[in-house]
RODO-2510 file (C-alpha; in nm, 4 decimals, decimal comma):
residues 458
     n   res          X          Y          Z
     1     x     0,8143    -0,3498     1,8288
     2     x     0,8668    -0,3129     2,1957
     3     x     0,6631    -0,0586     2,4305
     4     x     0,8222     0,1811     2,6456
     5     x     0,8289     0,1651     3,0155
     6     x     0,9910     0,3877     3,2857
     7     x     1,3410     0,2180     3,2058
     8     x     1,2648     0,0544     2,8346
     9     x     1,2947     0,2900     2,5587
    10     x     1,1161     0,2167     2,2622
    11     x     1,3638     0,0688     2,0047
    12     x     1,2688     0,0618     1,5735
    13     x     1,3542    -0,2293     1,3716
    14     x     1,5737    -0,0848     1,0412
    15     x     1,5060    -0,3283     0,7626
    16     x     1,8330    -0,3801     0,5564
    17     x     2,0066    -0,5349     0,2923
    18     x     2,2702    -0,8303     0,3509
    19     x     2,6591    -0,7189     0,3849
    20     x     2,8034    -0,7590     0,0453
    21     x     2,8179    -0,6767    -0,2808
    22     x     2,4795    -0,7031    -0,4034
    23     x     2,4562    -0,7390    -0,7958
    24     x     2,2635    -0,4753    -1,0173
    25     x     1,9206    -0,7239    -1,0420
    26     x     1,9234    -0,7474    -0,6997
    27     x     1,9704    -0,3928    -0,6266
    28     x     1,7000    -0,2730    -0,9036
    29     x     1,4402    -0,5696    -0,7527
    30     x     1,4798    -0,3843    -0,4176
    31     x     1,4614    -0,0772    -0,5953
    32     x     1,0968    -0,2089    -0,7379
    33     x     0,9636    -0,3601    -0,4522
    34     x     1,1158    -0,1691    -0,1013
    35     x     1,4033     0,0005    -0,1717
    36     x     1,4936     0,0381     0,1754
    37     x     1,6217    -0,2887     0,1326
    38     x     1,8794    -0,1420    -0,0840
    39     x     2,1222    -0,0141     0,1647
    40     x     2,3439    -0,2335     0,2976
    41     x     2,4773    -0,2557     0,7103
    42     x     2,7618    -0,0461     0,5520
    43     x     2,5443     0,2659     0,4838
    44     x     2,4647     0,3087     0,8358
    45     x     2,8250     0,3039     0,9653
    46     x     3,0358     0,4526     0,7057
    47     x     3,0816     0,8202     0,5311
    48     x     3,0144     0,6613     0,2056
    49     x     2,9789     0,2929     0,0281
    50     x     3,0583     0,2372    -0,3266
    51     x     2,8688    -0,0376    -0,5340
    52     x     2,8334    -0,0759    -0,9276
    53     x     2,4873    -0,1157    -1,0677
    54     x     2,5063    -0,2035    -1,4168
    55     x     2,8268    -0,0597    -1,4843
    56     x     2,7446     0,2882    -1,3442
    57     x     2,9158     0,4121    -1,0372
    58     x     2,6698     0,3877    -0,7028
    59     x     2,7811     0,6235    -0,4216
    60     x     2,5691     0,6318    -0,0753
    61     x     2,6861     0,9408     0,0670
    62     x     2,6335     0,9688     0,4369
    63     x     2,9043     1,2451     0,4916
    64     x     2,7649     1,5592     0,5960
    65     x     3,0817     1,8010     0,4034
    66     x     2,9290     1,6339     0,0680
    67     x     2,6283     1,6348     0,0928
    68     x     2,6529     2,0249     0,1641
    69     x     2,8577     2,0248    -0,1544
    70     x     2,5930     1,8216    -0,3578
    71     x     2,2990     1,9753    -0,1947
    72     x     2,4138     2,3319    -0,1398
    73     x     2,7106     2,4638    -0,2972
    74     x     2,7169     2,2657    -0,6309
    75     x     2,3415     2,1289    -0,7220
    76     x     2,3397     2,2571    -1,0561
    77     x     2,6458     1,9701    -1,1485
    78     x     2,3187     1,7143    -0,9841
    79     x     1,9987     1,6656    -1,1911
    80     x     1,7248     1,4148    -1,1158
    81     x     1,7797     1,0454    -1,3023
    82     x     1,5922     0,9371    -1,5829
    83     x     1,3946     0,6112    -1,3127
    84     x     1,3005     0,8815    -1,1142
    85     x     1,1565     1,1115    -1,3983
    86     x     0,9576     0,8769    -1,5422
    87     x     0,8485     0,7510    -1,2127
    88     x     0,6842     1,0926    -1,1217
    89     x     0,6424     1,2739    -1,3795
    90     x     0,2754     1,1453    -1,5188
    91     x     0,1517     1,2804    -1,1298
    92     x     0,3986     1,5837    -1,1242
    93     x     0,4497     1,6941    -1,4623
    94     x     0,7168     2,0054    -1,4834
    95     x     0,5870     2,1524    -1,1525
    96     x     0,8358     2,2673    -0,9299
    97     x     0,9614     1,9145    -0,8334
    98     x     1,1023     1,7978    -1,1649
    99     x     1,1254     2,1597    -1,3384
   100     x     1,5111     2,2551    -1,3835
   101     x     1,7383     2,5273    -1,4884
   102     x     1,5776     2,8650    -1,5421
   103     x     1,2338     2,7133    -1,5532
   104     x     1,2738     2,5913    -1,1864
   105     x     1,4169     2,8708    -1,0967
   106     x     1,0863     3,1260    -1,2379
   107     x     0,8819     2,8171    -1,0613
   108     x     1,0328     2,8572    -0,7330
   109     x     1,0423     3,2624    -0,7186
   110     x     0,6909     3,2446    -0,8256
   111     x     0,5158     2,9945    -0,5297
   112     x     0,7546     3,1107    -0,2531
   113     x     0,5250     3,3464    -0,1562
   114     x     0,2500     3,1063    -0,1014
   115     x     0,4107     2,9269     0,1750
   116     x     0,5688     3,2634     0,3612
   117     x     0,5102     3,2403     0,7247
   118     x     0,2053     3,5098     0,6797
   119     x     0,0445     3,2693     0,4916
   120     x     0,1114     2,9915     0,7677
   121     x    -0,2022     3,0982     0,9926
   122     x    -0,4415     3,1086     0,6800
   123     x    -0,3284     2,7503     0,6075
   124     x    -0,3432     2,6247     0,9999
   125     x    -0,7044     2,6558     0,9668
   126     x    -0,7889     2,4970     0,6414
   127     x    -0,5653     2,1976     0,8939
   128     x    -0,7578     2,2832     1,1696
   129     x    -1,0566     2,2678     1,0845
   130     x    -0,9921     1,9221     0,8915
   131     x    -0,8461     1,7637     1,1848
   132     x    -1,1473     1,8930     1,3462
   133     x    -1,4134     1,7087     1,1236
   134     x    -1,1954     1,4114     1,1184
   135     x    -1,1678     1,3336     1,5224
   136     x    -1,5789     1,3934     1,5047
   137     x    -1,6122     1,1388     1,2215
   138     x    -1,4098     0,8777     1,4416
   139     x    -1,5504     0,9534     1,7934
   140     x    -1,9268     0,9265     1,6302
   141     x    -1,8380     0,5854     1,4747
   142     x    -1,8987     0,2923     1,6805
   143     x    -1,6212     0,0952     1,4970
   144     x    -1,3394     0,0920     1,7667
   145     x    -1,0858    -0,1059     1,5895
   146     x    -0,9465     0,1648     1,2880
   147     x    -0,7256     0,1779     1,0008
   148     x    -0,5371     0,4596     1,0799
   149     x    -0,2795     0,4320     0,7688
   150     x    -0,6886     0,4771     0,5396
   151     x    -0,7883     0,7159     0,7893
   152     x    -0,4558     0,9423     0,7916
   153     x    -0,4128     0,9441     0,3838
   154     x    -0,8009     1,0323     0,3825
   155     x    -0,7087     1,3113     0,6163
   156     x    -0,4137     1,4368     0,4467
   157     x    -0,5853     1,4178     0,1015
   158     x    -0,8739     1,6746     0,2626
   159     x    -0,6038     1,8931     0,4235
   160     x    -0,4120     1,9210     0,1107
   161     x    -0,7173     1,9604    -0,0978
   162     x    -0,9159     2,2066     0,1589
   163     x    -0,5991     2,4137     0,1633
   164     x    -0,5468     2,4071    -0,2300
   165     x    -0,8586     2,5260    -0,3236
   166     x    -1,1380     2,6007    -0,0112
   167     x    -1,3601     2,2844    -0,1394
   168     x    -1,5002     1,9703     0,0846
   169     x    -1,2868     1,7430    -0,0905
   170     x    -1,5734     1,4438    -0,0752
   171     x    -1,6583     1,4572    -0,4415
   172     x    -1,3215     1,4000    -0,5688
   173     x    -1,1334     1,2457    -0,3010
   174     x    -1,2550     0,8600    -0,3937
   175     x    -1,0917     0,9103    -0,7503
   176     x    -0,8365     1,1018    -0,6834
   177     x    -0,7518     0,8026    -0,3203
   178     x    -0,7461     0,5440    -0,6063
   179     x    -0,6070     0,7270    -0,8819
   180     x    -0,2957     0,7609    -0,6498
   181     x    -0,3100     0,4542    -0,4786
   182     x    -0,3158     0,2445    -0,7853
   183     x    -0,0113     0,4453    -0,9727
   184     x     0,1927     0,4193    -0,7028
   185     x     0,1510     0,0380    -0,6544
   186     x     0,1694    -0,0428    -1,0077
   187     x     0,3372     0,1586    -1,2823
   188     x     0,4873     0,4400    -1,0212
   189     x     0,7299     0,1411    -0,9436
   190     x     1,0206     0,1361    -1,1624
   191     x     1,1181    -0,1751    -1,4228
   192     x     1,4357    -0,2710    -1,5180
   193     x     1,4327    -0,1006    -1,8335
   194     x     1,3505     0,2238    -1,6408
   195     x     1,7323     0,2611    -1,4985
   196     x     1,8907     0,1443    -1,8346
   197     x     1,7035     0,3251    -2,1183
   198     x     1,7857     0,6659    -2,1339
   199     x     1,4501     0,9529    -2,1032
   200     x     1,4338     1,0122    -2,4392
   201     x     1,3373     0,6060    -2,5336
   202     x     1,0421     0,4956    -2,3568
   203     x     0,9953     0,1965    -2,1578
   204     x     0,7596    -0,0281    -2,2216
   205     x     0,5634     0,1404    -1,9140
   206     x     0,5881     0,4358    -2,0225
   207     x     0,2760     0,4640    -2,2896
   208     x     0,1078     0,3262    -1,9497
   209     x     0,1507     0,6056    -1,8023
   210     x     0,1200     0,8654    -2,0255
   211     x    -0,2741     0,6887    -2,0003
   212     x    -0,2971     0,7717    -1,6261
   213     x    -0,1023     1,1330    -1,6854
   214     x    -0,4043     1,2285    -1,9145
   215     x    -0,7259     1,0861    -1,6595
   216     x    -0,4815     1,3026    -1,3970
   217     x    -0,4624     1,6134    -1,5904
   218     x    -0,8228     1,6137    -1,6373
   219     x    -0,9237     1,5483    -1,3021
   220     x    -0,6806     1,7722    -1,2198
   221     x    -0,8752     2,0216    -1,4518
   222     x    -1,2025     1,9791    -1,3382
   223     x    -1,1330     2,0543    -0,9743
   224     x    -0,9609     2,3974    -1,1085
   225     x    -1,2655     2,4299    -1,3221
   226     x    -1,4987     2,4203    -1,0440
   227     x    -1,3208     2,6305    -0,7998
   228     x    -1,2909     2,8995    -1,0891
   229     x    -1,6529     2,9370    -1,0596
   230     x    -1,6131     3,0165    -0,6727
   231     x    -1,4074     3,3125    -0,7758
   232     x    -1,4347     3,6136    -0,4744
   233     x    -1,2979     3,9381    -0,4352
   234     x    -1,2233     3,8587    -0,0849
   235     x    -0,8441     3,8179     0,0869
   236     x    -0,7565     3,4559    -0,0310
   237     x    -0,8994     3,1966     0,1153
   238     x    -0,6712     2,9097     0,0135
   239     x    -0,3230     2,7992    -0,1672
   240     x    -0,5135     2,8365    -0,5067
   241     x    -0,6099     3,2295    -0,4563
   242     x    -0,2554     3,2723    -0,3864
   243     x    -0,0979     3,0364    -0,7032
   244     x    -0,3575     3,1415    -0,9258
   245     x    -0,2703     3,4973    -0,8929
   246     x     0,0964     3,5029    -0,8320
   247     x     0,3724     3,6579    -1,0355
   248     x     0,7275     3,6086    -1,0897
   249     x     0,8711     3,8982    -0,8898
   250     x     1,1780     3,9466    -1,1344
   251     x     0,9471     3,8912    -1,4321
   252     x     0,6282     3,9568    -1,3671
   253     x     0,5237     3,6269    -1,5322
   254     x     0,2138     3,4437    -1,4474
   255     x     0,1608     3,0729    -1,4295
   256     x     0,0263     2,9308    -1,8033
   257     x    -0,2976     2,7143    -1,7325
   258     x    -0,0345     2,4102    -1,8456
   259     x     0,1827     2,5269    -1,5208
   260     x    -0,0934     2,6373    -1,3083
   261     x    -0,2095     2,2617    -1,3604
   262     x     0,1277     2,0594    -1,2586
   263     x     0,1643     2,2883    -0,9410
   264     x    -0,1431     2,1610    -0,8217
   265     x    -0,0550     1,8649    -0,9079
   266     x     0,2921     1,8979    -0,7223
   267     x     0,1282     2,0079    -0,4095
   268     x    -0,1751     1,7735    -0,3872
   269     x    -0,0200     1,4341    -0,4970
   270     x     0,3336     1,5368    -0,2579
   271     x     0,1975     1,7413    -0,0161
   272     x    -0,0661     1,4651     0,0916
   273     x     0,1349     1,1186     0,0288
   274     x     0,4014     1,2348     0,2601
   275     x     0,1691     1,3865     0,5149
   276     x    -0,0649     1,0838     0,5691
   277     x     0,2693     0,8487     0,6177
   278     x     0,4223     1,1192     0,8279
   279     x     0,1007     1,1046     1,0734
   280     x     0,0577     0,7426     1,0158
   281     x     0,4346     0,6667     1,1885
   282     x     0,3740     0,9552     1,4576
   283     x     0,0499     0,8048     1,5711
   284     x     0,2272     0,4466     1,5740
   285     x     0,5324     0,5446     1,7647
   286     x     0,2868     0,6723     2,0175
   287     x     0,0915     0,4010     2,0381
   288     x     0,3898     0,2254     2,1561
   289     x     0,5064     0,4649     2,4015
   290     x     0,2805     0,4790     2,6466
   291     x     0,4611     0,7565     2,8201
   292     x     0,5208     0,9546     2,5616
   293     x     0,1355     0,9359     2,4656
   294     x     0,0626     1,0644     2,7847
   295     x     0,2992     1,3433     2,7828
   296     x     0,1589     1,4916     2,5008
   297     x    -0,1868     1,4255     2,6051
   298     x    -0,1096     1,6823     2,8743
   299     x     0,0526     1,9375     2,7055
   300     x    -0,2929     1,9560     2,4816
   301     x    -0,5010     1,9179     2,7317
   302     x    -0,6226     2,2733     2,7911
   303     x    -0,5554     2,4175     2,4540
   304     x    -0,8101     2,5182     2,2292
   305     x    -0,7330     2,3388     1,8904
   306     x    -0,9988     2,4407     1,6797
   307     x    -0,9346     2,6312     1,3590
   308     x    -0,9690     2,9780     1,4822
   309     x    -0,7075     2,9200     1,7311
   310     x    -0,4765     2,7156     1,4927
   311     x    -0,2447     2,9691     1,4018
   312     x    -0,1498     3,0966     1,7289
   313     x    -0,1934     2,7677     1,9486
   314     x     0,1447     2,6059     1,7406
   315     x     0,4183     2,7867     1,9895
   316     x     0,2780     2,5912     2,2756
   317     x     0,3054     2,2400     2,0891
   318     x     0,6779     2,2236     2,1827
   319     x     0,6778     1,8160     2,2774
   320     x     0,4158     1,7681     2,0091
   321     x     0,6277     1,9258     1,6996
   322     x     0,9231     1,7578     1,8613
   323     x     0,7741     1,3673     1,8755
   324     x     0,6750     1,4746     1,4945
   325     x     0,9931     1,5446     1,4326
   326     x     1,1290     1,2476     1,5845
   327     x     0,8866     1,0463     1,3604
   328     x     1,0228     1,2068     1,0938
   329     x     1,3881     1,1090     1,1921
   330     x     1,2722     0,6794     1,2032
   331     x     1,0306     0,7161     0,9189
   332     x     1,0776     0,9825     0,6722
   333     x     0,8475     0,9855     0,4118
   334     x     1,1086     1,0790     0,1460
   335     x     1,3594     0,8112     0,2563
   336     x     1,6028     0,8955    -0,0704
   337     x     1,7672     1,2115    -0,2461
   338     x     1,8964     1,0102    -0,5734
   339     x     2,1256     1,2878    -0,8201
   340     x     2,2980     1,1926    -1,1227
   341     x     2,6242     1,3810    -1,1654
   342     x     2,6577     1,5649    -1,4959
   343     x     3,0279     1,6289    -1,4172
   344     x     3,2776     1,4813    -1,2377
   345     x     3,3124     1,6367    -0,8541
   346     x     3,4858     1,6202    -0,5303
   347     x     3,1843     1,6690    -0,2665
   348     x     3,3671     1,6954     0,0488
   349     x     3,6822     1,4906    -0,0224
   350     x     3,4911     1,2248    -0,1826
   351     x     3,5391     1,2076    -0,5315
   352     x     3,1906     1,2026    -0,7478
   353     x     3,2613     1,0231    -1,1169
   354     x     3,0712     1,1764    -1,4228
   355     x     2,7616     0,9977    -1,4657
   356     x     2,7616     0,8395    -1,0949
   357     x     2,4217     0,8018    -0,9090
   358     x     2,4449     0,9897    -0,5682
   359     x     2,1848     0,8415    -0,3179
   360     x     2,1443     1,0827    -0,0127
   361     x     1,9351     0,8691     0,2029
   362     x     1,7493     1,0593     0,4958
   363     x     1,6392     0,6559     0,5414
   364     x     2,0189     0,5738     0,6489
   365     x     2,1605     0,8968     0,7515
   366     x     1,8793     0,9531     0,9861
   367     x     1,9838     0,6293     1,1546
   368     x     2,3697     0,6441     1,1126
   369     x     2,5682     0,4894     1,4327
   370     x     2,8446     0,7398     1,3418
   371     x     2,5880     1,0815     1,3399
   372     x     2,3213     0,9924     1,6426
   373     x     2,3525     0,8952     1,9794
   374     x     2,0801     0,5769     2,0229
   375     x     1,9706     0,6006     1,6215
   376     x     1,7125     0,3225     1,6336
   377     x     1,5372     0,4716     2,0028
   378     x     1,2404     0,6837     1,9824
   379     x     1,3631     0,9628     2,1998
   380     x     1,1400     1,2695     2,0763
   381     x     1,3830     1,4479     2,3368
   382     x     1,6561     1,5411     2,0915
   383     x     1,4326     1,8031     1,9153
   384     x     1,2908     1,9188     2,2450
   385     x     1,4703     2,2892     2,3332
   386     x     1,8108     2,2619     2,4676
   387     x     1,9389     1,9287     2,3299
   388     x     2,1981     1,9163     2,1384
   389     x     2,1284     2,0369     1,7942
   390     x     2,1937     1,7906     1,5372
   391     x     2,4229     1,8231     1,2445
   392     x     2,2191     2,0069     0,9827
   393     x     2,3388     1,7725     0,7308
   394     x     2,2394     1,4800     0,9691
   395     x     1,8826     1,5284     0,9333
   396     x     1,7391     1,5700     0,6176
   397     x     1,3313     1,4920     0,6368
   398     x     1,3011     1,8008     0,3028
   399     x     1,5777     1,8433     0,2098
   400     x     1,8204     2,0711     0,2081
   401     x     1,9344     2,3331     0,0091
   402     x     1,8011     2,5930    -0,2999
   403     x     1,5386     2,2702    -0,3854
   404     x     1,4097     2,2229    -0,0066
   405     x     1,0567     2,1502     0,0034
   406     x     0,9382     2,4559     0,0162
   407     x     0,6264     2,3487     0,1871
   408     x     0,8074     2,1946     0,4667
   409     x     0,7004     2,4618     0,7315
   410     x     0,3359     2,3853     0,6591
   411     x     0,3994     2,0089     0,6438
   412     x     0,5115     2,0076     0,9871
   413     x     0,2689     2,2707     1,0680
   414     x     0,0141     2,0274     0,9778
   415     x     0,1401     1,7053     1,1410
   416     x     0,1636     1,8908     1,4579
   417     x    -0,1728     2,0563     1,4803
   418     x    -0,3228     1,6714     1,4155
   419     x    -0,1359     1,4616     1,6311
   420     x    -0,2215     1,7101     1,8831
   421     x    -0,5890     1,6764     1,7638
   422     x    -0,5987     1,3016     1,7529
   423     x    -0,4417     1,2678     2,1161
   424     x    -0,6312     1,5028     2,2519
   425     x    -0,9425     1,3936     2,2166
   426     x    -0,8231     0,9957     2,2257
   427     x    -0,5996     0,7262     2,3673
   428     x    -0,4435     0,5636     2,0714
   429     x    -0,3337     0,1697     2,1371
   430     x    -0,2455    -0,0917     1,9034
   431     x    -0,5303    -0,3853     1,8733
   432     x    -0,2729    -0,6268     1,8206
   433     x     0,1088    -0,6789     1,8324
   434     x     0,1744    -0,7714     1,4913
   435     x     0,5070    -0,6391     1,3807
   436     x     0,4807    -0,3774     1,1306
   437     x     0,7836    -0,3319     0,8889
   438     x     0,8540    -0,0126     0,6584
   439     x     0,8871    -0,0569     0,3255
   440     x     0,9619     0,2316     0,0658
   441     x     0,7458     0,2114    -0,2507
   442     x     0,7848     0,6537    -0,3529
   443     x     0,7332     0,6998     0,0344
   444     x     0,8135     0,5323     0,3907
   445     x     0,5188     0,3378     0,4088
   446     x     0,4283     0,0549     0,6308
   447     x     0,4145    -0,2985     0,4685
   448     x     0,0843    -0,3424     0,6353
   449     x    -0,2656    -0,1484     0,7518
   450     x    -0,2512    -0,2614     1,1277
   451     x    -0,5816    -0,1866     1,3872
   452     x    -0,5892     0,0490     1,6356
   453     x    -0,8394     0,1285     1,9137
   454     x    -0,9571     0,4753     1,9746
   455     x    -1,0742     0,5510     2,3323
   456     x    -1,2133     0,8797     2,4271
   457     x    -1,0365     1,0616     2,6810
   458     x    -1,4052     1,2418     2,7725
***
């Protein structure tokens, strides 16, 4: 990866499949291992690339008039496919990720309210005050050469966990690191048998994970179990108070404890795997840029950070929020919307077989020659206030849509208010120049933990 100078601009490698047909083994081993390999040259040029994967219909849709269709005007025709089900469902269970229908629907009314922008301030600090503890830890260790990838999932696993339920997360957040970790190298990768057997036969993996679903729901449990017992009377203090008391507004339903369970789930095991590879790529892009590192080293300069400012500091983090969101362009953490169609379609003049997979792929339309001017520069200037506003369809990093993430306000919340914390308070550089290559295993991760050195700015 190159670094940018006053007339270099800092330029991504996009790993990519061979031009070609690729056959269905090849495509699922890419699939299993880094399924960013399975786009082809083709899916960063064109509006949309057919393939066959074992006799089912492949479309990688790139067009922005479809994937309004698929996304916004006709999702109920597009349900999740079985791979991806069985995939996520022993973390997720039928929280609001993988719920459908009517159930999705209650799901959705019922936890909007916890991520209104009123409730945006309450959760800054619960950030805050974790980025705070985290830049302490680092600046009191005399290790200079850092994992940020560790230290970034450790900090987004306290964020998400501090904000969930008001608890120092250091009791649970070893088993609940590896519980994670280990899934999602191992059984969270899908087998063959995963895209050929339909959900109701289980794969051989399957029984696997319904092991790991069980240790989850219990560890799940006991965190509930203890911050039960921490009840107050108080204004909530945390994502949990708000959950744990919230009501469908058009039925006046509560969560069961079953539900109450997967939502946490939901938001700890998604919230924090896409936030710690979300800061990860931010702090390495800047690490790299030299210029823009110091540019947003003087925007923070003089602002107070800390939690009880949090809330009301993020207006003034214009070129931080926009090199996030330019991280978020190269590397987003969900690199692929995958839909099966229940019926067949025609999504924007492209006609949609019954039963063919859709892949919306923020990894390729993010980076399409067709959609961005430069795609493979790091140019956080195109989300900086008046540049030309993308095509909402271009840029996908949650979605789009009735099933957005609906925590994506306090996701980039978040990622703001610490890369503003971390470059603050240091000067980030790489402590060597060995190339690091993304590689999508659930999220954009990189292939490797590469060193950094941290050096105080005071």
């Amino acid at each position: 990866m190159a670094r940018v100078t006053e007339t270099q601009p800092l330029v991504v490698v996009t790993p990519q499949a061979p031009s070609g047909t690729l056959s269905g083994r090849v495509i699922a081993k890419a699939l299993r291992d880094n399924a960013l390999l399975a786009f082809p040259p083709e899916a960063f040029e064109e509006d949309v690339v057919y393939r066959r994967f074992f006799g089912r219909q492949q479309i990688i849709l790139n067009r922005p008039a479809g994937i309004h269709h698929i996304l916004v005007e006709n999702p109920d025709n597009y349900r999740r496919t079985p791979a991806t089900m069985r995939m996520l469902r022993p973390l997720l269970g039928n929280g609001l990720l993988l719920s459908e229908g009517e159930d999705w629907k209650h799901q959705r009314r019922t936890v909007a309210p916890a991520f209104a922008p009123r409730t945006m301030p309450l959760l800054a600090r619960h950030v805050a005050r974790a980025a705070e503890a985290a830049v302490d830890s680092l600046a009191a260790s005399a290790e200079r050469r850092v994992d940020l990838l560790a230290t970034m999932q450790s900090l987004a696993l306290e964020i998400a966990g501090t904000s969930m339920f008001s608890l120092a997360m250091e009791r649970y957040r070893p088993e609940l690191r590896d519980l994670i970790t280990r899934y999602t190298a191992g059984l969270g990768r899908p087998s063959l048998p995963d895209f050929l057997l339909p959900l109701w036969i289980p794969s051989p993996r399957d029984l696997a994970r319904r092991r790991v679903r069980r240790r989850w729901v219990a560890l799940i449990g006991r965190i509930i179990a203890e911050r039960r017992g921490k009840a107050s009377v108080e204004a909530p203090r945390d994502l949990f108070d708000l959950l744990s008391t919230a009501r469908d507004p058009e039925t006046n339903s509560p969560f069961s404890a079953e539900n109450l369970v997967d939502q946490v789930a939901t938001l700890i095991t998604a919230g924090h795997e896409t936030t710690g590879v979300s800061l990860f790529w931010s702090l390495w892009l800047v690490a790299a840029a030299p210029a823009v590192q110091e540019q947003l080293a003087a925007e923070c300069e003089r602002l107070d950070l800390g939690p009880d400012n949090a809330g009301e500091i993020l207006p003034r983090l214009v070129y931080t929020r926009a090199v996030v969101q330019e991280a978020l362009r190269l590397y987003p953490p969900a690199f692929t919307i995958v839909r099966l169609a229940n019926y067949g379609d025609d999504a924007g003049g492209i006609k949609v077989p019954a039963g063919a997979i859709v892949f919306i792929a923020p990894w390729a339309l993010h980076r399409h020659r067709r959609l961005w001017s430069q795609p493979e520069v790091f140019d956080p200037a195109r989300f900086l206030p008046g540049a030309p506003v993308p095509d909402r369809f271009a840029y996908l990093p949650f979605g789009i849509g009735p099933r957005v993430c609906i925590g994506a306000q306090f996701a980039l919340t978040g990622a703001t208010l610490v890369v503003a914390t971390m470059i603050k308070a240091f000067r980030i550089e790489r402590a060597d120049d060995e190339p690091v290559m993304p590689v999508g295993i659930v999220t954009t991760q990189p292939g490797q933990s590469p060193l950094f050195r941290l050096r105080p700015r005071r």
